[in-house]
N, C-alpha and C positions, 0 to 999 in steps of 0.2 A: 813379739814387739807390738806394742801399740804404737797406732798411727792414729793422732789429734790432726782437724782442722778447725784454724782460731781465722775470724778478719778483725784485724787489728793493726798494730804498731808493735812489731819487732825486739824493737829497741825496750820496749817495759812485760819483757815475756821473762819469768823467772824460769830459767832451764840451766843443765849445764854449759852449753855452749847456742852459740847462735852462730847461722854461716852468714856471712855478709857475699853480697853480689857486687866483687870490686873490680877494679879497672886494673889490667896488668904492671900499670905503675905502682898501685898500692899506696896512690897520693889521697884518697877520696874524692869525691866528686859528686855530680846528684842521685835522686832517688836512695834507695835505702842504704848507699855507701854513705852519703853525705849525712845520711839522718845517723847511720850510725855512728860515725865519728865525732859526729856534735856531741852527740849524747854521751858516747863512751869518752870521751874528753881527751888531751892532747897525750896519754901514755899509751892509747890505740899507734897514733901515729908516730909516736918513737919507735916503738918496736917496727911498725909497719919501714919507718926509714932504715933501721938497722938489717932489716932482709932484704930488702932492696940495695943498700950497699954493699951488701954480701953476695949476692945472686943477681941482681941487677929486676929483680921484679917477680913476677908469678906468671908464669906461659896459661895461658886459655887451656882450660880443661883439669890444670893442676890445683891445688889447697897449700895453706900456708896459717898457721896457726900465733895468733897475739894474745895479750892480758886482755881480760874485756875491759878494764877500765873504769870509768863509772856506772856501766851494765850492769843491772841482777843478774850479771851471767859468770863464769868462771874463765872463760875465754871467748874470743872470737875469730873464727875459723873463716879466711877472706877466699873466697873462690872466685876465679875468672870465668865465666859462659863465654858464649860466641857471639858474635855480632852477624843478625841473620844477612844473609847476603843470597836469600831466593831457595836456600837448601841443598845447592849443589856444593857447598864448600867442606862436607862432613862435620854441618853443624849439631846437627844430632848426635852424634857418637862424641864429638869434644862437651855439650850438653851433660850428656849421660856421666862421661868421665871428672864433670865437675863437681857432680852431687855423687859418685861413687869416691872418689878421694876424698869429700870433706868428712866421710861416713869412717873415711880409712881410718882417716887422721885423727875422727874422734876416738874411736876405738881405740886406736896406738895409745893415745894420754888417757884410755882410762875412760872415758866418760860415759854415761848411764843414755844422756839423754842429747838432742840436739833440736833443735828449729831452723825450719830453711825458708828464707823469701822465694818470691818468683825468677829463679836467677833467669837473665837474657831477655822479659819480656817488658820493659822499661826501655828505655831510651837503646837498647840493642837491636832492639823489632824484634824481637822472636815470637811467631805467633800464639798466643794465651794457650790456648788448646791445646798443640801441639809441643810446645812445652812441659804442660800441665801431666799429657801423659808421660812423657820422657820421665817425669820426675816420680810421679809415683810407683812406675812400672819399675824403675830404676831402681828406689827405694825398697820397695817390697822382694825386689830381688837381693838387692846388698843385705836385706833385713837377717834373710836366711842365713849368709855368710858371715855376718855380725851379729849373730846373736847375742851376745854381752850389749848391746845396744838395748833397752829398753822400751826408749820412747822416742819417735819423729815426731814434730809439728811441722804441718806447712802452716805458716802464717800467711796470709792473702791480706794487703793493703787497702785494696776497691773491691768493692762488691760483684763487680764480674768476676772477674779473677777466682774469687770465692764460690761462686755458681759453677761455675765452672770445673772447680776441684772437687767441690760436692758432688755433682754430679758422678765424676768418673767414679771418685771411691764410693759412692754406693752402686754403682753400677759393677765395680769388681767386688762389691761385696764385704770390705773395708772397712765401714762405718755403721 
């Protein structure tokens, strides 16, 4: 599996799916949910209301998969993270499980490739870093178990963020 890091904008990354970092309502809202939904245009949010009125939302830590809409993508994959609350709440392991279910769920339809933001560390507080491993260690574990997965992006927004990931993945030898 190759693992890319992009800092960029999400929303104009040509891949098979992108994961969006949404709120359990799966109403959008800011930071990359809200950027995504703008961008992927209002059939993001039909389908996003049709699982929600069926299941009533997306629990923290689960994946739930939409049209991407007006995306260069084929779908978008909305995952819940945690809302950090100090780290005693097993924010890390619903973390982990949110970027291992989006990986599931692309696998299940089929898909080659995926892109993931920084899920939880926006308006959630999850600390960058700490995050930042969760998701690669995560990744490169799921990688093995999905190998029909070809290709990860993280995409990093801010250039911390991006130092940051850089970092680790050459420091695990990744990059």
């Amino acid at each position: 599996m190759l693992i890319q890091l992009i800092k960029g904008d999400i929303t104009r990354i040509e891949i098979d799916c992108i994961v969006n970092a949404a709120n359990s309502h799966l109403v959008g809202g800011g930071g990359v949910d809200g950027a995504i939904h703008k961008a992927g245009g209002p059939a993001i949010m039909d389908e996003c209301d049709k699982i929600r009125n069926l299941n009533g939302g997306c629990p923290v830590g689960e994946a739930v998969i939409t049209t991407g809409g007006n995306l260069p993508v084929k779908k978008v994959i909305h995952t819940v993270g945690p809302i950090w609350e100090g780290g005693d709440y097993d924010e890390a392991e619903l973390l982990k499980r949110a970027y291992e279910n989006s990986m599931k769920l692309a696998r299940e339809e089929g898909y080659k490739s995926i892109a993931f933001p920084n899920i939880s560390t926006g308006i959630y507080g999850y600390p960058k870093e700490e995050a930042a491993k969760i998701a690669i260690h995560t990744i490169y574990k799921s990688g093995r178990k999905y190998s029909d997965l070809e290709k990860v992006v993280f995409v990093c927004f801010d250039y911390e963020s991006y130092t940051i990931y850089e970092s680790i993945l050459t420091d695990e030898g990744l990059l």
